[in-house]
C-alpha positions in Angstrom: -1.4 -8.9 -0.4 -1.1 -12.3 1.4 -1.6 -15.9 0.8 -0.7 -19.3 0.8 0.4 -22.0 0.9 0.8 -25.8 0.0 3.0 -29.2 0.8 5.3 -28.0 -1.6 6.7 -26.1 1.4 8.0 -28.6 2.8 10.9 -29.6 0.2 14.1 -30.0 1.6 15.7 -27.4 -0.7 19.5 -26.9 0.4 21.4 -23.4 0.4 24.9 -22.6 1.6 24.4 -25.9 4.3 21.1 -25.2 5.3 17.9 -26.9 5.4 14.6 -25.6 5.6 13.2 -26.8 8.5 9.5 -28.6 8.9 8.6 -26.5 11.6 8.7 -23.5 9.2 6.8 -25.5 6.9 4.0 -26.4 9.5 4.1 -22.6 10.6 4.3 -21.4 6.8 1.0 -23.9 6.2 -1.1 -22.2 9.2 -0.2 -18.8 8.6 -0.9 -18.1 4.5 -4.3 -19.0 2.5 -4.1 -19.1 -1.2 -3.3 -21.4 -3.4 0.2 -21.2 -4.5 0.8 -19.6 -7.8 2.3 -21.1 -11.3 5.5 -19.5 -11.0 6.8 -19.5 -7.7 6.0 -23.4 -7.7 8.1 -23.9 -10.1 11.0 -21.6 -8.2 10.8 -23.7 -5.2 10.7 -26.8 -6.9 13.8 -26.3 -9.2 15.3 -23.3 -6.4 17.9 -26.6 -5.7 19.3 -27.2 -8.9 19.6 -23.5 -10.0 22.8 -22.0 -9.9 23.5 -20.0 -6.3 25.7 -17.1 -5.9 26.8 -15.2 -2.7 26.2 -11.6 -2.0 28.5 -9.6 0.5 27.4 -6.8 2.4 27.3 -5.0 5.6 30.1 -7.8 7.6 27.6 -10.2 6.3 27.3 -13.2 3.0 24.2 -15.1 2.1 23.4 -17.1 -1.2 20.6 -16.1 -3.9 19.6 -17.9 -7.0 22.7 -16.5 -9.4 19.9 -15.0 -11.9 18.7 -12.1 -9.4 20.0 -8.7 -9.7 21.7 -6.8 -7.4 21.4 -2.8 -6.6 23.4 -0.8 -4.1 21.0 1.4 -3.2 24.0 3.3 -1.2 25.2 4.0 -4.3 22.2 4.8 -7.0 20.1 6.3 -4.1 16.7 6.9 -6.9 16.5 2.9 -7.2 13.0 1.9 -6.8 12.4 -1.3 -4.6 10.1 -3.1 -5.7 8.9 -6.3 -4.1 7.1 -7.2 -7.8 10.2 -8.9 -9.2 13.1 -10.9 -8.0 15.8 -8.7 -6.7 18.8 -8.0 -3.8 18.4 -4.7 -2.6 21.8 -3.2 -0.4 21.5 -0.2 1.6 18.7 2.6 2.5 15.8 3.0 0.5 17.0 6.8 -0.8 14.7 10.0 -0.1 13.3 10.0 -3.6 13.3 6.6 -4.4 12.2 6.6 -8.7 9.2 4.3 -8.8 6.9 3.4 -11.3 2.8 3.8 -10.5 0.5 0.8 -11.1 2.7 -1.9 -9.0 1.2 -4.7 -7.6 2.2 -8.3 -6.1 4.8 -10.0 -4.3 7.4 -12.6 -5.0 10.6 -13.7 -3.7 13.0 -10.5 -2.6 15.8 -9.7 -0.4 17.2 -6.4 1.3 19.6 -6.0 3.4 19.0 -2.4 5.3 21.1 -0.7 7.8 20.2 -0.1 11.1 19.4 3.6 11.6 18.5 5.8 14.5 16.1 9.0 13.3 14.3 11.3 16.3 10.7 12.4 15.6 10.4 15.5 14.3 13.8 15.8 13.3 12.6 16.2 9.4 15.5 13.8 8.6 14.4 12.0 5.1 15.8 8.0 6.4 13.4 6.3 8.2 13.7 3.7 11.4 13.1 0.6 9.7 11.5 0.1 13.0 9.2 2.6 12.7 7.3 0.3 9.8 5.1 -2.3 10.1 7.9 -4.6 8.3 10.0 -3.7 11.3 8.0 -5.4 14.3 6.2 -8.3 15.5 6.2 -11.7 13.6 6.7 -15.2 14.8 9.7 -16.9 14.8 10.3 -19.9 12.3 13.8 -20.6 12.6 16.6 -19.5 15.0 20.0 -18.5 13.8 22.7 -19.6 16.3 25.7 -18.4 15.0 24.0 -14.7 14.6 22.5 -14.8 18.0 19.4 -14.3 16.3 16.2 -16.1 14.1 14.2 -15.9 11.5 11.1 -14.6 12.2 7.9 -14.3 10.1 4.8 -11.6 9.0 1.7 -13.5 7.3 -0.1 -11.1 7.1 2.5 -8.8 4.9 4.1 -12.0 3.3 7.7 -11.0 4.8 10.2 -12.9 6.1 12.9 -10.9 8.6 16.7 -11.6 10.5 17.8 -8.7 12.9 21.6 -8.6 12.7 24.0 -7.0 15.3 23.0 -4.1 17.6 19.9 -1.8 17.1 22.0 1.2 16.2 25.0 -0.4 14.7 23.5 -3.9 12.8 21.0 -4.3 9.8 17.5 -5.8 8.7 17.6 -8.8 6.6 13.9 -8.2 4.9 12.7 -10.8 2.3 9.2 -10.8 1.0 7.4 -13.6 -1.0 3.6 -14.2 -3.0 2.3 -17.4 -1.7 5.2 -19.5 -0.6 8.0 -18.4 1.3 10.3 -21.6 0.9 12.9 -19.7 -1.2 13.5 -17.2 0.9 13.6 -18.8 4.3 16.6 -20.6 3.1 18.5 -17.7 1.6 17.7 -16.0 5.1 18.9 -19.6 6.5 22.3 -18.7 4.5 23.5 -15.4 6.6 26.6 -15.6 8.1 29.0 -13.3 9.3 31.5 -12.7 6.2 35.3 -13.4 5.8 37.3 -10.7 7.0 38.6 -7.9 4.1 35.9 -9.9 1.7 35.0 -7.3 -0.5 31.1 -6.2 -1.1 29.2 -7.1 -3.8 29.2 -4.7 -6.3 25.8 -3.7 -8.4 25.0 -6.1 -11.1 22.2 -4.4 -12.9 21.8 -1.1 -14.4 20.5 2.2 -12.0 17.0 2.0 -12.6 15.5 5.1 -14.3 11.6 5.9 -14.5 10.0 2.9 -16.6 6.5 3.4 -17.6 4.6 0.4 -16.6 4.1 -2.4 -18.1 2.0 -2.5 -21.4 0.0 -4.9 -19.8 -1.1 -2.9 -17.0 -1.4 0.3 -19.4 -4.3 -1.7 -21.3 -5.9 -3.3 -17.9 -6.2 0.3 -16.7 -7.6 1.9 -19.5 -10.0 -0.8 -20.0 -10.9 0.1 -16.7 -11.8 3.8 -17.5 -14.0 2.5 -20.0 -11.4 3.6 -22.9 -9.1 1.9 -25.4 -5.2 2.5 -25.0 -5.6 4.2 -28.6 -8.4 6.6 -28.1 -7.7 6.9 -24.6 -9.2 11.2 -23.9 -5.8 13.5 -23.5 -5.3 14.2 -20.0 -7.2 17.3 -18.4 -5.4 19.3 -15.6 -6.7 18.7 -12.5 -8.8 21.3 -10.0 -6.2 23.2 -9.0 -7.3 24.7 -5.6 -5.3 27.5 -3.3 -3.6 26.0 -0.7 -5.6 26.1 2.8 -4.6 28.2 5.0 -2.5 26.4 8.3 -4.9 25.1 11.0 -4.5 27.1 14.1 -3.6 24.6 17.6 -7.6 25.8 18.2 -8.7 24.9 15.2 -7.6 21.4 15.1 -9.1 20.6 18.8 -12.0 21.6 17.5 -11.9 19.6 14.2 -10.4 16.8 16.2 -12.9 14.4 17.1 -14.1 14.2 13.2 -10.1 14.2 11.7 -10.8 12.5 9.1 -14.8 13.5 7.9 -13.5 17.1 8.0 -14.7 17.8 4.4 -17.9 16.1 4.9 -20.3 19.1 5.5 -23.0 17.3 7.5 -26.9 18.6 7.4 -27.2 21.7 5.9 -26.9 24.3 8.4 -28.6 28.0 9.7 -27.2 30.8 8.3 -29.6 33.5 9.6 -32.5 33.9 11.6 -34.0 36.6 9.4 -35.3 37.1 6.0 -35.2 40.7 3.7 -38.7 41.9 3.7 -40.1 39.7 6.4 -41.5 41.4 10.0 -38.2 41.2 12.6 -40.6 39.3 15.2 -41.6 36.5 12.4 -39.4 33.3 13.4 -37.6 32.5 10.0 -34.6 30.2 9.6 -32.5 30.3 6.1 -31.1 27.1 5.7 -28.4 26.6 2.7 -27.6 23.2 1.3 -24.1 21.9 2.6 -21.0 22.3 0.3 -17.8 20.4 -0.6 -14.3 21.1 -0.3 -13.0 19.4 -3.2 -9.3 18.8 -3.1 -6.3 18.1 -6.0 -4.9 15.1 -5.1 -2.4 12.0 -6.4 -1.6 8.9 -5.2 2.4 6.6 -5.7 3.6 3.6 -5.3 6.1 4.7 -2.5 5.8 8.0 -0.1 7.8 11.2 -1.7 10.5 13.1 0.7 8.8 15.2 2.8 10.9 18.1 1.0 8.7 17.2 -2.3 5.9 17.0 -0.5 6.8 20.8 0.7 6.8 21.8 -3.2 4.3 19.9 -4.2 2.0 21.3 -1.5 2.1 24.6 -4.0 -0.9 22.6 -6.5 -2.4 19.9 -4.2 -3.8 19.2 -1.2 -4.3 15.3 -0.9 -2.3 12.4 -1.3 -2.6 8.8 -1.2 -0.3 6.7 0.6 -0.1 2.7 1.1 0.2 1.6 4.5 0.2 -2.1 3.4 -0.9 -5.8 2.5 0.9 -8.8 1.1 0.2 -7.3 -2.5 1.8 -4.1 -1.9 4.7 -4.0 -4.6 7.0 -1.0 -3.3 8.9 -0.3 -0.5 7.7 1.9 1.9 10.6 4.6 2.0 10.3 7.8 3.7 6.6 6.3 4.9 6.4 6.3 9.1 4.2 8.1 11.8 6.7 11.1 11.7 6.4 11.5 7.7 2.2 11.6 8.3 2.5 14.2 10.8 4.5 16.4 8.9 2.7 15.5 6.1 -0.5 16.4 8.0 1.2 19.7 9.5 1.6 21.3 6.3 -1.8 21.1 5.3 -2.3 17.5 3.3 -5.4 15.5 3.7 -4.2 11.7 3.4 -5.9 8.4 1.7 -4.9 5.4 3.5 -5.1 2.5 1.2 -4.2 -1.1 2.2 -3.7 -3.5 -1.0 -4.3 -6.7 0.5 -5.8 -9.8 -1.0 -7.5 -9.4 -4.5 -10.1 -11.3 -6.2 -10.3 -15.0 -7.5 -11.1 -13.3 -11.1 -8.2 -10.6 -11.1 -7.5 -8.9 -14.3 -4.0 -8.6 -13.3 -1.8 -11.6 -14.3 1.5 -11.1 -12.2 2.9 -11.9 -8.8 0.4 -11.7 -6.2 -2.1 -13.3 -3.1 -5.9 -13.8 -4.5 -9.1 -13.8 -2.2 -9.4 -18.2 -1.3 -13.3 -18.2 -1.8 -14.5 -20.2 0.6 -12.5 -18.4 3.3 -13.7 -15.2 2.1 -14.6 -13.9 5.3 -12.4 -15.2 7.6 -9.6 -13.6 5.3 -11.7 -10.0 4.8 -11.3 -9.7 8.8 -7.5 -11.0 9.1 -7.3 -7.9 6.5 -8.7 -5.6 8.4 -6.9 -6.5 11.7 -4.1 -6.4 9.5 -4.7 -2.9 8.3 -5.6 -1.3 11.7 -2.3 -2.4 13.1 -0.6 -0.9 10.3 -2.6 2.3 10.5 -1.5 2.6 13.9 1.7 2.3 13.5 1.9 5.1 11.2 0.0 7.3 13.9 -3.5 7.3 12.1 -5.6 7.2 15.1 -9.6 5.7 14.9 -11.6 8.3 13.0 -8.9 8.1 10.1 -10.4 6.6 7.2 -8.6 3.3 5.7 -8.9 2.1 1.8 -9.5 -1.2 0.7 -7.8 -1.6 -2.7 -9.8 -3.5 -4.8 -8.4 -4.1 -8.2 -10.2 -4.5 -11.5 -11.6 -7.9 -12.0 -14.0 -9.6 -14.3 -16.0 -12.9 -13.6 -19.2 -14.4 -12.9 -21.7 -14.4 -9.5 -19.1 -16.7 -7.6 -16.3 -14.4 -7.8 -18.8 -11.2 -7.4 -20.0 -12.6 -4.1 -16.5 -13.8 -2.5 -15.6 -10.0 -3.2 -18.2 -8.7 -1.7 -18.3 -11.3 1.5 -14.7 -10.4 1.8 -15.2 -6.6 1.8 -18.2 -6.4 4.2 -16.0 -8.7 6.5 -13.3 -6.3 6.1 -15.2 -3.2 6.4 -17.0 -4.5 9.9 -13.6 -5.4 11.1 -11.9 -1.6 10.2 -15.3 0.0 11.4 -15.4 -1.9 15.2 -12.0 -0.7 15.7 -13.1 3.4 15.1 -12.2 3.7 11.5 -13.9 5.2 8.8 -14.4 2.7 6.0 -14.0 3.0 2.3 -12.9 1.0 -0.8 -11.1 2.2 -3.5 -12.2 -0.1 -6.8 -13.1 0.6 -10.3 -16.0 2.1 -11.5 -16.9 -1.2 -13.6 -16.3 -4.0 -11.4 -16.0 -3.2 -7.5 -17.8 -0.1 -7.3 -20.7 -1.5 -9.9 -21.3 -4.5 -7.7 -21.0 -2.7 -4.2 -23.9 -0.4 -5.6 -25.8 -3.8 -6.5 -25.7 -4.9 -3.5 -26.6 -1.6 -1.7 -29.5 -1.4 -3.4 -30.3 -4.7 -3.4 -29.9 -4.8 0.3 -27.7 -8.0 0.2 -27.4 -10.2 3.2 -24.1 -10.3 4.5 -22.2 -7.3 3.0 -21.8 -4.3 5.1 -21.2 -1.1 2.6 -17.8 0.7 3.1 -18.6 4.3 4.6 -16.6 6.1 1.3 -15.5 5.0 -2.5 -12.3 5.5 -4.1 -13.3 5.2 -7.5 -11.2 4.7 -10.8 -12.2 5.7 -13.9 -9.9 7.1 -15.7 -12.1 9.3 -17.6 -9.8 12.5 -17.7 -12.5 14.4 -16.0 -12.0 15.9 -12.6 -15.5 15.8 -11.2 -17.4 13.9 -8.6 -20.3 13.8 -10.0 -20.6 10.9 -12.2 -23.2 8.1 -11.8 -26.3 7.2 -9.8 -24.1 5.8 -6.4 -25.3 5.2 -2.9 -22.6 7.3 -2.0 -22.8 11.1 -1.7 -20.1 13.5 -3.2 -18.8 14.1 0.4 -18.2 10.5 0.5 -16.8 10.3 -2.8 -13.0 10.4 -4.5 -11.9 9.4 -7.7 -8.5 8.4 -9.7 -9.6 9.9 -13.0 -6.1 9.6 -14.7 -3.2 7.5 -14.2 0.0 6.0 -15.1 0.9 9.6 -15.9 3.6 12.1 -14.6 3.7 15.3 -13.2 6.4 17.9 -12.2 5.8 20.9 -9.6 8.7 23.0 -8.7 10.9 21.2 -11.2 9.7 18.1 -9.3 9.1 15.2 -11.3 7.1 12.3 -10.0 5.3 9.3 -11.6 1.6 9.1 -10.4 -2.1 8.6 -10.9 -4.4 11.9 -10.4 -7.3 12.0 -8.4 -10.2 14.4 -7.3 -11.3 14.0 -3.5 -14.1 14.7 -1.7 -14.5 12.0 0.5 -13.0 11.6 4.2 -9.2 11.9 4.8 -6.7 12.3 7.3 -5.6 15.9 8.8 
């Protein structure tokens, strides 16, 4: 999810006494690379005369446009953040954050997150802010003075960030944008310390519950599965497979150096040197065709507590998690290197994905960073760059497969081949730095032309080393289609926008069947 940006930038939009500066602008211009959507144009360009209001919180005051809502997320812990729609987000992201499946895109946010300390290992649900890839690096675009402090920038993950105070005692102002970040940077530009005994804002929007998705998306996705929304199959149960015994400390050395191609059998193997009937001295070899482990898996838009993922461990054994991209609409939560091991530790397989840039002919008309065509490649490998950092800062080591998500899209041969010169970018990039590769896309746009182009042995696109695939069929099977791709390297989302409840448990979800490479 990333992109970019235009001259508009470079408007002298004013907030609480402060100007956006042209060296963010000139930054801001090198660092994004789409084309600058509909409606945040028109929120920088009219972000001046709009009415401003001031939020308190933390010691601190900054001004917002007066029409976005505000949740204390001290207060209604199950709030969902969501980077998808214009919001001010106070507090920590709670444990079991309530969110919505089938999220996607970024526009202009802001949260304002408390500093916190949290040992590895120490099963604590609140996560280090630091410990997230929207905790480190960037590149300053604007110091703050008064705060002993700046502004500083991530292009790749369209966020915007101000460190306030002391490690342990401060905060993390974190605003994210779509494709131009002008709004923000001023709103960030507005923090100052607040007027003693000035009370906090209070919430100004109701606790959000657990909305279905849009009826938009609803109809995208089942057009996707090859269904309408009114005859759409009822939903099957998934596989449900006996959890896997724990991995003994010798077991997982020895299963080490393939983590994440556990479940791919390999060449079929011996399982005997001897045959009923046959002489003892005649050499015979049995060989038996290799099998797959199929696991019960489901993916959301934000990671669960660790103590769901305990309970939920009772009727599935893989989950898919997103460890990124500029069109990544939820907060990460409970997500960090500490959550995966644990994760890992009680037995889940994990699916990386990373939702960056999508393509020129999306089917999805909100917020969010499309594929610039003639830098198709160039962006693929930022992408993957992008992704591997991320992976490794949530302890996925090379050998761990990563996930392109590759929404639905529908358009001619140009948009076909700037998807496919992206993704073979991409997947050479992940792939030189250890990773296994795979794309997660649906069965009737990304995963239909990736098998065109395998078998017509297009120049210039490198084939991802597993699919993802959605088709939201109802059907919990691995078998469907004529693919490249083997059932070992195969996994597929055959139902979502649903819910499901283990344990009393209750989370929103898509469903999926996995035999392809994960993370131990």
């Amino acid at each position: 999810m990333r992109r970019a940006m235009a001259a508009a930038v470079v408007g002298g939009l004013v907030l609480g006494g402060v100007t956006a500066t042209s060296a963010f602008a000139a930054t801001a211009a090198k660092t994004t690379t789409s084309t600058i959507t509909k409606t945040e144009t028109t929120a920088s360009a009219t972000a001046a005369k709009a009415a401003m209001k001031t939020v308190v919180y933390h010691g601190y005051e900054f001004q917002v446009p007066a029409s976005w809502p505000v949740y204390r997320l001290d207060q209604h812990p199950a709030t969902c953040v969501r980077y998808d729609v214009h919001a001010v987000y106070l507090g920590t992201p709670g444990a079991n954050m309530q969110c919505p499946i089938g999220l996607f895109g970024r526009t202009q946010t802001v949260s304002v997150i408390p500093s916190t300390t949290v040992a590895a290992g120490s099963g604590s649900e609140i996560t280090d802010q630091r410990e997230q890839p929207d905790g480190v690096g960037g590149t300053e675009v604007q110091p703050l003075p008064a705060l002993r402090g700046a502004i500083t920038l991530n292009a790749a993950q369209h966020e915007l960030r101000v460190a306030l105070g002391a490690a342990s005692l401060g905060a993390t102002v974190l605003a994210t944008y779509g494709t131009n970040p002008a709004l923000v940077e001023q709103v960030l530009g507005s923090l100052r310390a607040a007027p003693a005994l000035t009370p906090e804002t209070a919430q100004s929007a109701p606790s959000q519950a657990l909305p279905q998705p849009a009826a938009e998306r609803a109809a995208i996705n089942s057009r996707d599965a090859g269904v309408s929304s009114e005859s759409a199959p009822a939903r099957k149960p998934a596989v449900k497979k006996k959890p896997a015994a724990k991995k003994t400390t010798a077991a997982k050395k020895t299963t080490a150096a393939k983590k994440t191609t556990a479940k791919k059998s390999g060449p079929a193997v011996a399982a005997t040197t001897s045959w009923r009937g046959l002489p003892p001295n005649w050499p015979a070899q049995v060989v038996l065709p290799p099998t797959v482990q199929l696991l019960n898996g489901f993916d959301a838009c934000t990671a669960p507590s660790l103590a769901t993922m305990r309970v939920w461990r009772q009727q599935y054994g893989a989950v898919g998690i997103y460890i990124g991209g500029a069109n990544a609409a939820c907060a990460y939560g409970n997500l960090s290197a500490a959550w995966v091991a644990a994760a890992e530790g009680m037995g889940w397989g994990i699916l990386p994905a990373y939702v960056g840039p999508q393509p020129p002919c999306w089917t999805w008309s909100g917020p969010g960073v499309r594929i610039v065509p003639r830098k198709a490649a160039a962006e693929g490998v930022s992408a993957g760059e992008d992704a591997v950092g991320d992976a490794k800062l949530f302890g996925l080591a090379p050998g761990s497969p990563l996930y392109y998500d590759m929404e639905s899209y529908a358009g001619g041969l140009s948009c076909i081949n700037t998807v496919l010169t992206f993704i073979g970018a991409w997947d050479r990039t992940v792939a030189a730095a250890g990773y296994v590769t795979g794309v997660y896309s649906s069965e009737d746009s990304g995963v239909r032309d990736m098998q065109a182009a395998v078998t017509a042995k297009t120049a210039g696109f490198t084939a991802p080393d597993a699919l993802w695939i959605a088709l939201w069929d109802g059907v919990a099977s691995l078998n469907d289609g004529l693919l490249s791709w083997p059932v070992d390297e195969r996994s597929k989302q055959y139902w979502g926008n649903t819910t499901g409840t283990v344990g009393g448990i209750t989370l929103s979800i898509d469903d999926d069947i996995v035999g392809g490479p994960v993370a131990w």
